[in-house]
C-alpha positions as YAML, in Angstrom:
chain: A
units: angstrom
residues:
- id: 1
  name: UNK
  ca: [-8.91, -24.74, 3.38]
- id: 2
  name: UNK
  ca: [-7.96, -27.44, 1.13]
- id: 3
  name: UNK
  ca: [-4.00, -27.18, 2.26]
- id: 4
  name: UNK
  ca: [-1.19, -24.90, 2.69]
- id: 5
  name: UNK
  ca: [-0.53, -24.23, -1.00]
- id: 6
  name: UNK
  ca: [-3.63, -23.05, -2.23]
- id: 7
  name: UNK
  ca: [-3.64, -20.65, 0.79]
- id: 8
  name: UNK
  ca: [-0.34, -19.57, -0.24]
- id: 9
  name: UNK
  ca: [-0.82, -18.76, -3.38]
- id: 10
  name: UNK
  ca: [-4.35, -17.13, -3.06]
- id: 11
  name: UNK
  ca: [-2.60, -14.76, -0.47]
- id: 12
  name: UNK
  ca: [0.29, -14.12, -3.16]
- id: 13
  name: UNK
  ca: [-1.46, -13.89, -6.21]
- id: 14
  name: UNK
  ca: [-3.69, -11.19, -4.85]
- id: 15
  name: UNK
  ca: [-0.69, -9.28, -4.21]
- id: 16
  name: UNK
  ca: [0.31, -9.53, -7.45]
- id: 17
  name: UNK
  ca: [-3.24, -7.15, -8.37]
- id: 18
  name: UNK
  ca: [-3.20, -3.95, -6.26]
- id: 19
  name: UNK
  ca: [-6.90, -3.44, -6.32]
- id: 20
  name: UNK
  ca: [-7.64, -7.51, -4.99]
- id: 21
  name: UNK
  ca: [-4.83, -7.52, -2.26]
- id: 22
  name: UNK
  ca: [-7.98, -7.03, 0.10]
- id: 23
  name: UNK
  ca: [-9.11, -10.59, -1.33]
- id: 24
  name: UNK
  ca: [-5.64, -12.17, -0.20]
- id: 25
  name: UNK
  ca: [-6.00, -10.34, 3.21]
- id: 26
  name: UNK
  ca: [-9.44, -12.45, 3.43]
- id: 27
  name: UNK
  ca: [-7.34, -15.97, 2.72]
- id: 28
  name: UNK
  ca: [-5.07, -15.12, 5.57]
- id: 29
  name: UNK
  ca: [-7.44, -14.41, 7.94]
- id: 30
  name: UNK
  ca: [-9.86, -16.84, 7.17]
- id: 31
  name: UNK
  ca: [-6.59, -19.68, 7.74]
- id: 32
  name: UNK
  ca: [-5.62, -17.57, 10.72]
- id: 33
  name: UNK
  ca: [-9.67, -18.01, 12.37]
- id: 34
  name: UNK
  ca: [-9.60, -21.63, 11.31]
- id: 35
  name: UNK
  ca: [-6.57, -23.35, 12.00]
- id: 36
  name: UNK
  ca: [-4.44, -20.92, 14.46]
- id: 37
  name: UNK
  ca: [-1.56, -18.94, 14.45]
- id: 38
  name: UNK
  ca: [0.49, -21.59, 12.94]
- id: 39
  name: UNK
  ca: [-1.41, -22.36, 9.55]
- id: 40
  name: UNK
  ca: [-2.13, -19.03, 9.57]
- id: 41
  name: UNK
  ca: [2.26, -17.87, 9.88]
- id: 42
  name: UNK
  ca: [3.06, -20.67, 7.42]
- id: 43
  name: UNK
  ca: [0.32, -19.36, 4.49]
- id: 44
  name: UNK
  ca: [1.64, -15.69, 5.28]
- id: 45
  name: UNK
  ca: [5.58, -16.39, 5.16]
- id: 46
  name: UNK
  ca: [5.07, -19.32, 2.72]
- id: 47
  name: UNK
  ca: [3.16, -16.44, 0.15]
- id: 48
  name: UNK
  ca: [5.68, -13.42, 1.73]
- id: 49
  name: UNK
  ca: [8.52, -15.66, -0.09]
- id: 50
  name: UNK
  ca: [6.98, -15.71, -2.78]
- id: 51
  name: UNK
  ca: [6.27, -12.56, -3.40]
- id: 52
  name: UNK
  ca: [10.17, -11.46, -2.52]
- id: 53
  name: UNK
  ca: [11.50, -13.75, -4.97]
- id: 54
  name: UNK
  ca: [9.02, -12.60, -7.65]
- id: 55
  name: UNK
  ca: [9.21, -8.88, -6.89]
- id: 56
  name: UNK
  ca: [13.30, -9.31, -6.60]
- id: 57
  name: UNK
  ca: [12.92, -10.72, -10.08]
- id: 58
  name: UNK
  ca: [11.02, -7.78, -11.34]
- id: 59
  name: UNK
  ca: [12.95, -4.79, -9.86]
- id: 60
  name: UNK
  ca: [16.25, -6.15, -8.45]
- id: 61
  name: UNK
  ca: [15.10, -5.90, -4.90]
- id: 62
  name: UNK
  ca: [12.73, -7.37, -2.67]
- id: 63
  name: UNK
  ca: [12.07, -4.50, -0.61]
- id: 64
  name: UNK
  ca: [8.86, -3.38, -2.38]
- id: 65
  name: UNK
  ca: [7.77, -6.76, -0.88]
- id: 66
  name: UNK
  ca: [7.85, -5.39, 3.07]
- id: 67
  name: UNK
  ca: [4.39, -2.46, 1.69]
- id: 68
  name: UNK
  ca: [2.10, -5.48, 1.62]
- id: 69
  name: UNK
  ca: [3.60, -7.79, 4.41]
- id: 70
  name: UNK
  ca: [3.82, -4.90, 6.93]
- id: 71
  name: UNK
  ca: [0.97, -2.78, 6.65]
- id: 72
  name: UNK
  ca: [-1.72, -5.19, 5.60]
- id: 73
  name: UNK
  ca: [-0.78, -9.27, 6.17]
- id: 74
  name: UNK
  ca: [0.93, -8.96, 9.30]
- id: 75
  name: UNK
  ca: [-1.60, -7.24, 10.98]
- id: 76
  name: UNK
  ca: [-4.64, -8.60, 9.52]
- id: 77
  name: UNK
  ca: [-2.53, -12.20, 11.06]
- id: 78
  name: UNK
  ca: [-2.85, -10.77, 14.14]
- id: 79
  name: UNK
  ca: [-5.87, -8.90, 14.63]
- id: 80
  name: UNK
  ca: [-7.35, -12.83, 13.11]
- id: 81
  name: UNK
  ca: [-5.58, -14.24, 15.99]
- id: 82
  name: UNK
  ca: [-6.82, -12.03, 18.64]
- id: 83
  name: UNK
  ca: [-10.46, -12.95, 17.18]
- id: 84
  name: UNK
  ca: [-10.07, -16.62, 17.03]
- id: 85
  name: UNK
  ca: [-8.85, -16.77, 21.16]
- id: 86
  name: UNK
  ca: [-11.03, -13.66, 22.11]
- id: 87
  name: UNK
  ca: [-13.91, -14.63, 20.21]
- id: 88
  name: UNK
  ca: [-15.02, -11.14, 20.04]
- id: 89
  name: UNK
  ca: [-15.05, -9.08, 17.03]
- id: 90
  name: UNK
  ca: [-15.40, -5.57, 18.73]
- id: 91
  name: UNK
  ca: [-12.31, -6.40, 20.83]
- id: 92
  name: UNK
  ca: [-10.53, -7.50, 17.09]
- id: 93
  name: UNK
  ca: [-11.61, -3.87, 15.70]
- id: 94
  name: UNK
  ca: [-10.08, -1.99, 18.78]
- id: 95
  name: UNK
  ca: [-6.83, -4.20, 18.51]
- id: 96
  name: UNK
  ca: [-7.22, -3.29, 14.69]
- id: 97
  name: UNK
  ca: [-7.94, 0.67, 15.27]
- id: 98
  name: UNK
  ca: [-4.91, 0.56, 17.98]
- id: 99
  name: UNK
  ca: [-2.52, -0.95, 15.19]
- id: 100
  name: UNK
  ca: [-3.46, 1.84, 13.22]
- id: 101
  name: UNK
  ca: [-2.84, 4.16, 15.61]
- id: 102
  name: UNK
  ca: [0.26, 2.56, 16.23]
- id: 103
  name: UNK
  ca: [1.20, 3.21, 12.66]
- id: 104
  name: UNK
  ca: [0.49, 6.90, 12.71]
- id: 105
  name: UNK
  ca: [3.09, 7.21, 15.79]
- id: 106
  name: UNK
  ca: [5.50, 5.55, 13.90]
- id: 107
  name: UNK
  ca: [5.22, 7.47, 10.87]
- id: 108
  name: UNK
  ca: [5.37, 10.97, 12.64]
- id: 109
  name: UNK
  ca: [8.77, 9.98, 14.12]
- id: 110
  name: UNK
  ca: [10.40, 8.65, 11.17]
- id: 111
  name: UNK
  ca: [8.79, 12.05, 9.67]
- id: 112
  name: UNK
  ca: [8.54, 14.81, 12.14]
- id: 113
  name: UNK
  ca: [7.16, 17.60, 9.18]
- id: 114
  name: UNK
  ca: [4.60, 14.95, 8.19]
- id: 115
  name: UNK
  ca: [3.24, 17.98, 5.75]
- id: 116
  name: UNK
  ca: [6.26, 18.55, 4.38]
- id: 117
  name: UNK
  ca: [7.10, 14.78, 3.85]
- id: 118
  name: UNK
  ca: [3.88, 14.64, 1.45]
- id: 119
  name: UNK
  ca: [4.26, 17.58, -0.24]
- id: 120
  name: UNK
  ca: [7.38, 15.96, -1.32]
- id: 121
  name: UNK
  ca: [5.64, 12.97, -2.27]
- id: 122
  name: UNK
  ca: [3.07, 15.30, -3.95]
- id: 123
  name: UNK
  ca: [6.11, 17.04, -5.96]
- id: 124
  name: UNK
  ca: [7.45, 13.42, -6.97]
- id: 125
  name: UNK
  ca: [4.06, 12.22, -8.61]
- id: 126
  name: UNK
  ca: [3.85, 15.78, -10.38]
- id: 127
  name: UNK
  ca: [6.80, 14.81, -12.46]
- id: 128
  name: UNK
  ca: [6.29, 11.55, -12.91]
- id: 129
  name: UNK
  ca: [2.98, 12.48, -14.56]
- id: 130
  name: UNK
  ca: [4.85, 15.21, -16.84]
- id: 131
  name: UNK
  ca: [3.15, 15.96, -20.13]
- id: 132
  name: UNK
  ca: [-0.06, 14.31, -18.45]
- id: 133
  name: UNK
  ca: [-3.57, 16.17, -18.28]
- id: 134
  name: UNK
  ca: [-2.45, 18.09, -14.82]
- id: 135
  name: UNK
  ca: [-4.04, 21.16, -13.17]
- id: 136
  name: UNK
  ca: [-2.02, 24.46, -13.13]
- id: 137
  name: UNK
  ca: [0.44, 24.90, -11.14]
- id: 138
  name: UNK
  ca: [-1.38, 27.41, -8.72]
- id: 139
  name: UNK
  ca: [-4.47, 25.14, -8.67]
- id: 140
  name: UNK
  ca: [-2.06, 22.06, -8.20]
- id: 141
  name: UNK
  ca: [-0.31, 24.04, -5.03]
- id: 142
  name: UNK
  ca: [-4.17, 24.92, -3.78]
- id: 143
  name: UNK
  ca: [-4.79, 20.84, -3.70]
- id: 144
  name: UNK
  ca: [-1.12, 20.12, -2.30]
- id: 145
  name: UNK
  ca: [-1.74, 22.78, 0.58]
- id: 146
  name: UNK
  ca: [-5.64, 21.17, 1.34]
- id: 147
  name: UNK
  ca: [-4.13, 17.64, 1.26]
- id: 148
  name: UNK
  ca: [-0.67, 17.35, 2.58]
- id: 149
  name: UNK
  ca: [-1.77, 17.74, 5.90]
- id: 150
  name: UNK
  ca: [-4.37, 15.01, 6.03]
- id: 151
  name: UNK
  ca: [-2.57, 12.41, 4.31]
- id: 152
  name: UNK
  ca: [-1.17, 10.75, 7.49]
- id: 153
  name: UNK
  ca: [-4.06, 9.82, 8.70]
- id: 154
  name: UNK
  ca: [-5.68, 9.22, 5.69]
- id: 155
  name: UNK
  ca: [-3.14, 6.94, 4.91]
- id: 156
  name: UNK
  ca: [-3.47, 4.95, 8.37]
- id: 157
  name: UNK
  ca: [-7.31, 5.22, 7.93]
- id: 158
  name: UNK
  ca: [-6.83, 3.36, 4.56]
- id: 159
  name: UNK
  ca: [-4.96, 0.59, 6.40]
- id: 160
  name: UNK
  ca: [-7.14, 0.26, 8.85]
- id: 161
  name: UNK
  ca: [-10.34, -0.28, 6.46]
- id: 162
  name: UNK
  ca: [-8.47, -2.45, 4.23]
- id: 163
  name: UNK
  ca: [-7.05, -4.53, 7.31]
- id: 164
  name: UNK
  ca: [-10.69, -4.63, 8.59]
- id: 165
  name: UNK
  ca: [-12.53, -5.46, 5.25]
- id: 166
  name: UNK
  ca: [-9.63, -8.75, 5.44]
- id: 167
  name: UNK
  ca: [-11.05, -9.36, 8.20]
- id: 168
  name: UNK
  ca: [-14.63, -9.31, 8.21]
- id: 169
  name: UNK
  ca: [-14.27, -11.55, 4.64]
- id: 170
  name: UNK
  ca: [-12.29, -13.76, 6.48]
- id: 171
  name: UNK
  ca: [-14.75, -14.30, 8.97]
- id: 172
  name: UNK
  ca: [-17.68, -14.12, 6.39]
- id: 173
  name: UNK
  ca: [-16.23, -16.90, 4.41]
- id: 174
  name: UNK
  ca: [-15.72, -18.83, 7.73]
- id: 175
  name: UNK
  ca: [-19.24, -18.38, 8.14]
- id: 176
  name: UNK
  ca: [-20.26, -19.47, 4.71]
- id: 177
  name: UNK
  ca: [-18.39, -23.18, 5.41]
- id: 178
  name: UNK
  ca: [-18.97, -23.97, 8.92]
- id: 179
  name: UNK
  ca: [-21.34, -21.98, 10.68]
- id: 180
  name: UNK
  ca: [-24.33, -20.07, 7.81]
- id: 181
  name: UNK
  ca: [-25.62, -17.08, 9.22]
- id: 182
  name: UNK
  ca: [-23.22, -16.95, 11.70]
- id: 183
  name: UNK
  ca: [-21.31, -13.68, 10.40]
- id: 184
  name: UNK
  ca: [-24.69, -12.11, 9.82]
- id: 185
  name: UNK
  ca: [-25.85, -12.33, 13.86]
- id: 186
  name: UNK
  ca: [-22.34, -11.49, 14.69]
- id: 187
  name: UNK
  ca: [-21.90, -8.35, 12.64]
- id: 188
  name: UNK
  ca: [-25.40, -6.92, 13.56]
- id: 189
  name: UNK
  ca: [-24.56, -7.37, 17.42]
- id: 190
  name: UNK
  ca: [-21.25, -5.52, 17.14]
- id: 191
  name: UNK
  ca: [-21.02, -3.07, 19.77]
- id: 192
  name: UNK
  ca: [-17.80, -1.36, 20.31]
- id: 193
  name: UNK
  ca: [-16.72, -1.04, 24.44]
- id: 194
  name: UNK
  ca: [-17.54, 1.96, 26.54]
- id: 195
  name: UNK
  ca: [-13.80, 2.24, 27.87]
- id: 196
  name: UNK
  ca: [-12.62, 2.26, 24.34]
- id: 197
  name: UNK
  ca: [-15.43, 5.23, 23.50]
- id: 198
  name: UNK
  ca: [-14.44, 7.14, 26.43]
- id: 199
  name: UNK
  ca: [-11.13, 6.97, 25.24]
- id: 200
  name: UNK
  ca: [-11.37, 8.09, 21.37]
- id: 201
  name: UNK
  ca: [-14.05, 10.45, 23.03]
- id: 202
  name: UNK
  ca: [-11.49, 12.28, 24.70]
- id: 203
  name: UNK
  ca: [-8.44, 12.12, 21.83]
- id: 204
  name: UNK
  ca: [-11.10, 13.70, 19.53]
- id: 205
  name: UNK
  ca: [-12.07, 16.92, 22.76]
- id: 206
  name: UNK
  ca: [-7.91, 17.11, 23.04]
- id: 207
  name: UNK
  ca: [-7.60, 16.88, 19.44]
- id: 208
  name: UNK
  ca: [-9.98, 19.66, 18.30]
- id: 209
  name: UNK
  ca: [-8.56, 21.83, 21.69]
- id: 210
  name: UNK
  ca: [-4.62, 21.27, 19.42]
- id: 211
  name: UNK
  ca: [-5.66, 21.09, 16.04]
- id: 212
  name: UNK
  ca: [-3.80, 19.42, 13.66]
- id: 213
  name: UNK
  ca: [-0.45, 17.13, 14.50]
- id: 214
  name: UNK
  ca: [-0.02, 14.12, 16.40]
- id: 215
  name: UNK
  ca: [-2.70, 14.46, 18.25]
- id: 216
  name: UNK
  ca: [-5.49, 14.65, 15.59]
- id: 217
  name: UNK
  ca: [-4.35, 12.44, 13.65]
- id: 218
  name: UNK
  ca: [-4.11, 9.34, 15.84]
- id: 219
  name: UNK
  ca: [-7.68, 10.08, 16.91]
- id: 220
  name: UNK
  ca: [-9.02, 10.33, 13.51]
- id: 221
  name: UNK
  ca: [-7.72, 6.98, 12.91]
- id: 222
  name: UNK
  ca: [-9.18, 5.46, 16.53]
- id: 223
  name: UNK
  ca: [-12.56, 7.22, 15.54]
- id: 224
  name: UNK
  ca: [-12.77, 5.99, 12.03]
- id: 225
  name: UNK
  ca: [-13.72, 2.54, 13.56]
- id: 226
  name: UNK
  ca: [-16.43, 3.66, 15.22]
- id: 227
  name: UNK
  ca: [-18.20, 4.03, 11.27]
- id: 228
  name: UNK
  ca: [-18.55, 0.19, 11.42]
- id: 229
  name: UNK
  ca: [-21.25, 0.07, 14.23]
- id: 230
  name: UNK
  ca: [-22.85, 2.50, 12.60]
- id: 231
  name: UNK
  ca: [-23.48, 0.02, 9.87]
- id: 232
  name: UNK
  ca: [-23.96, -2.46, 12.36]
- id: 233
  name: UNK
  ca: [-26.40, -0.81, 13.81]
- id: 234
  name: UNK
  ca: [-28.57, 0.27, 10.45]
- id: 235
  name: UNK
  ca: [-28.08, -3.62, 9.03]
- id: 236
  name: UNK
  ca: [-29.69, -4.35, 12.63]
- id: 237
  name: UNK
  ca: [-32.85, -2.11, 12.51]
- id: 238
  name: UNK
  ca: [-32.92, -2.84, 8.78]
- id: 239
  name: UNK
  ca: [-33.63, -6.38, 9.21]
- id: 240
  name: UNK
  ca: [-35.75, -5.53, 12.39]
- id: 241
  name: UNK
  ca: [-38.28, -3.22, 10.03]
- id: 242
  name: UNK
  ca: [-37.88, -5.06, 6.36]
- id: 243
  name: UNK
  ca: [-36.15, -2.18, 4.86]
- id: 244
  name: UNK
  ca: [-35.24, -2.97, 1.21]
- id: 245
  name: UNK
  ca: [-31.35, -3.42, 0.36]
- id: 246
  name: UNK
  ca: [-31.51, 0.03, -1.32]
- id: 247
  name: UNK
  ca: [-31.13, 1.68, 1.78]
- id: 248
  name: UNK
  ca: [-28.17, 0.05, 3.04]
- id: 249
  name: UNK
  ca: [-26.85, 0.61, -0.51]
- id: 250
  name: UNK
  ca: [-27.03, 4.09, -0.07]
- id: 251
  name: UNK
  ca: [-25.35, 3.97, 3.34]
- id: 252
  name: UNK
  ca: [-22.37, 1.95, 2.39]
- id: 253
  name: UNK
  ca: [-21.91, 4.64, -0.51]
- id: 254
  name: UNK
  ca: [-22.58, 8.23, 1.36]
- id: 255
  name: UNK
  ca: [-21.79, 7.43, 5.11]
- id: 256
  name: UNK
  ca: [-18.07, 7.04, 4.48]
- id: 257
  name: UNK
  ca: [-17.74, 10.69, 3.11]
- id: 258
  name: UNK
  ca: [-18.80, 12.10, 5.86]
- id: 259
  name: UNK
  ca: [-16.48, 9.86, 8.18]
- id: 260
  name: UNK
  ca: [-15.91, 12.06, 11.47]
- id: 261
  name: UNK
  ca: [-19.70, 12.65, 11.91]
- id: 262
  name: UNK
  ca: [-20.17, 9.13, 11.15]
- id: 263
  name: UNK
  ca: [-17.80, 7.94, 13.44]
- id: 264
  name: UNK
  ca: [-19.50, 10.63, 16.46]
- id: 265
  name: UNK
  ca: [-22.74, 8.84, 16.11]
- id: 266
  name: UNK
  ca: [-21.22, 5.51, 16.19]
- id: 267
  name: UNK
  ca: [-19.68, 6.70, 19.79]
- id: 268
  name: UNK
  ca: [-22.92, 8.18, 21.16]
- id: 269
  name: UNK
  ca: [-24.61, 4.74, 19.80]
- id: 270
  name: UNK
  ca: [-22.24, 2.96, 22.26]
- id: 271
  name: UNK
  ca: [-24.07, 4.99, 25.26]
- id: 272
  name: UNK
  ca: [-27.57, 4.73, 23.85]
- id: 273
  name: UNK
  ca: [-27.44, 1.34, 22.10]
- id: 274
  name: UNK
  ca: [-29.80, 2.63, 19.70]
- id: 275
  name: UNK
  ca: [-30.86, -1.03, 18.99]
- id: 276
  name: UNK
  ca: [-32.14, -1.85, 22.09]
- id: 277
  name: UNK
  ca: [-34.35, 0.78, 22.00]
- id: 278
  name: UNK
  ca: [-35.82, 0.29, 18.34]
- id: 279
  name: UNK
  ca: [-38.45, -1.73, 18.25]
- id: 280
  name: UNK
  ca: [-40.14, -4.12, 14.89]
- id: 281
  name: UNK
  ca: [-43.01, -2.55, 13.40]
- id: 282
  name: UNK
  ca: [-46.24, -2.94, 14.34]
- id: 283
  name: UNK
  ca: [-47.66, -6.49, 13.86]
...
């Protein structure tokens, strides 16, 4: 907030450390809520030229560069945007969830075998980790055949929750400097739209009717957002009843590995609105 260059090179630096680039994400959207689409296009191509002249440097070409820009900054820009002029953060995790599905479209036509695409990929790490601790090969062909033909959506899904965790920071730390206890209200009232429900209601009946492909995978991905009002809703009815932060401890850490049930009950919860209907406790 303090100018254009720290921005810039918050946003770059965290690309710089795979496991922060999540924090950068935050800095962009945070300058995208703030200040508008241009502050927020000047931090993001200010710390995208960076990075390209760094990682050109490095390697000899800046087109490891485009990973970050294109499946995390750019769309983390715009799905800030869309929350800054929509002020609505269920509409910004649809817009986010349709990116994402977006992506997953893309994918499967620049890779029509999508299963045989990561089983290459699969192949590729296997001898790059030669002479490493590595299962069998029969036990190693038993993982490749379980996992090649999730990893498409998957993949998308871990765009998606890195694109939204950019963005809910973002808007936390907005929170923290000019409105406190803003972000808190907002998160616990998040309520996805029906429309959008009925929707990723009927991908998931079409999906499970095809099985895997297309298909399934796109409405994995649309689903997958559906886990966040879930936690709206317990972070709701937790402060409602005085649960302890233990509880939503444990949520945050089991609830994500069962995603597609998760994700169900978030879509029923948009028809029941479990909230409504929970009341304090007594006294």
């Amino acid at each position: 907030m303090r100018g254009r260059v720290p921005a810039a090179v918050v946003i770059f630096a965290s690309a710089m450390i795979p496991l922060l680039i999540w924090v950068g994400g935050g800095a962009l959207s945070l300058v995208t809520l703030r200040r508008g689409a241009l502050e927020g296009a000047l931090a993001g191509g200010a710390s995208t030229l960076l990075l390209m002249v760094v990682v050109s440097a490095l390697v000899g070409t800046p087109q490891p560069a485009l990973q970050p820009i294109l499946q995390l900054w750019l769309p983390v820009f715009l799905i800030a945007l869309w929350l800054r002029y929509s002020v609505s953060l269920a509409q910004a995790l649809e817009i986010a969830a349709g990116l994402a599905a977006m992506a997953v479209v893309i994918f499967h036509l620049l890779h029509p075998d999508t299963t045989g695409y990561w089983r290459e990929v699969f192949e590729q790490a296997r001898a790059l980790l030669a002479g490493q601790s590595l299962p069998d090969s029969t036990t190693w062909q038993n993982v490749v055949a379980v996992l090649a033909p999730q990893m498409t959506r998957l993949w998308a899904a871990n765009l998606l929750g890195l694109a939204v965790v950019s963005l809910l920071l973002g808007r936390w730390w907005q929170a923290m400097l000019y409105n406190p206890g803003g972000f808190r209200a907002e998160f616990r009232a998040l309520r996805l739209q029906r429309w959008f429900a009925w929707a990723v209601l009927a991908l998931l009946v079409v999906a499970a009717t095809v099985g895997q492909g297309l298909v399934y995978d796109v409405a994995f991905v649309l689903s997958s957002v559906f886990v966040l009002q879930v936690f709206a809703v317990l972070h709701s009815i937790s402060a409602r009843w005085r649960w302890g932060k233990l509880w939503l401890m444990l949520a945050y850490l089991f609830l994500p590995l069962a995603i597609q049930l998760t994700a169900v009950v978030g879509i029923i919860d948009v028809f029941l609105d479990v909230r409504r209907r929970s009341t304090g406790p007594p006294g």
